[in-house]
C-alpha positions as CSV (number, residue, x, y, z in Angstrom):
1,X,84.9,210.2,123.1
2,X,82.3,212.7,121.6
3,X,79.0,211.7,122.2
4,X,77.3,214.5,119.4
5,X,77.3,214.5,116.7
6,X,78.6,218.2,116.6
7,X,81.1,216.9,119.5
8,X,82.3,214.9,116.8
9,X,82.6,217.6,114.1
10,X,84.5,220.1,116.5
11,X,86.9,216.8,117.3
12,X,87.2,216.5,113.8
13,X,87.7,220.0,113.1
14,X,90.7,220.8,115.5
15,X,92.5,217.5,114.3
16,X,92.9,219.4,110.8
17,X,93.3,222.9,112.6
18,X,95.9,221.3,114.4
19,X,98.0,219.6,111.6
20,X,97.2,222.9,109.3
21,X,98.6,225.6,112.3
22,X,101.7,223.0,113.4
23,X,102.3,223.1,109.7
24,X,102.5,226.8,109.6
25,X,104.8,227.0,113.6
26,X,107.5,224.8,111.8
27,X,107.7,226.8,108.9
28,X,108.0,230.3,111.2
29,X,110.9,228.2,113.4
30,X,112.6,227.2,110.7
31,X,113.0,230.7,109.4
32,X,113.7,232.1,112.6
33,X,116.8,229.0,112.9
34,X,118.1,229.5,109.1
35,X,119.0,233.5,110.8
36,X,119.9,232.2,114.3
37,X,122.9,229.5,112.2
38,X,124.1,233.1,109.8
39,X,124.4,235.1,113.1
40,X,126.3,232.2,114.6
41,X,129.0,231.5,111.9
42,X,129.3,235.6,111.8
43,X,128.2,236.1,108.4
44,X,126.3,239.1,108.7
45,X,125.3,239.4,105.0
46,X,123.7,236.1,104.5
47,X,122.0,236.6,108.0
48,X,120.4,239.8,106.7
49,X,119.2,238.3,103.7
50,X,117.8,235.3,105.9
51,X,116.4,237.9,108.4
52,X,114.0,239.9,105.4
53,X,112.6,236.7,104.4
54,X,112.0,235.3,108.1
55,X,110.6,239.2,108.5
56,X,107.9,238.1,105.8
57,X,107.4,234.9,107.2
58,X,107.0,236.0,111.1
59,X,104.5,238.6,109.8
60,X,102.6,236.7,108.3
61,X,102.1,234.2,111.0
62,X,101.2,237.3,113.0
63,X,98.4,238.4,110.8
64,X,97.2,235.1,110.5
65,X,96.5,234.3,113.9
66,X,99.3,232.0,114.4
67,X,101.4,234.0,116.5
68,X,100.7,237.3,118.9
69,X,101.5,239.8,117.5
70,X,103.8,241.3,120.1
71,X,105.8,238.5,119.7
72,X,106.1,238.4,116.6
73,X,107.8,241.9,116.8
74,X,109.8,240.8,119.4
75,X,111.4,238.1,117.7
76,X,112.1,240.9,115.0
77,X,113.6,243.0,117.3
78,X,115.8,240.7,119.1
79,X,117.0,239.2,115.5
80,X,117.5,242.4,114.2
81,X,119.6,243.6,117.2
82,X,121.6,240.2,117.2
83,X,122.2,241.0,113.6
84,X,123.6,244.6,114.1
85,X,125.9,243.8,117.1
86,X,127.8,241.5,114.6
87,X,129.1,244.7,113.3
């Protein structure tokens, strides 16, 4: 247990930075998912649509910190390459 009291703050501090960025990692999965179920029924429309707003989504998980932002443009990629081999 934290023994300072600024020990105590920083405990306090990444209990609400934790709830706030696991908030913000389901909400970037769940996008990624909603594409992943399109791609796997085969219906490329609806996929696209679902990749452009998962595009916005991963994006801005990247420039928030939440993800790296090489991975965030790998997940892109490898969505957007899923998408056009359905073609």
């Amino acid at each position: 247990m934290a023994n300072t009291n600024q020990a105590r703050k920083r405990a306090r501090q990444a209990v609400a930075r934790n709830q706030h960025l696991s908030a913000q990692r389901s909400q970037y999965r769940t996008a990624i998912k909603a594409v992943r179920k399109f791609i796997v029924a085969g219906d490329k429309t609806a996929a696209a649509e679902a990749f452009k707003k998962a595009q916005r989504v991963i994006d801005s998980m990247s420039s928030k910190g939440v993800l790296h932002k090489n991975a965030a443009a790998r997940h892109k990629s490898r969505l957007s390459a899923s998408i056009k081999a359905m073609a």
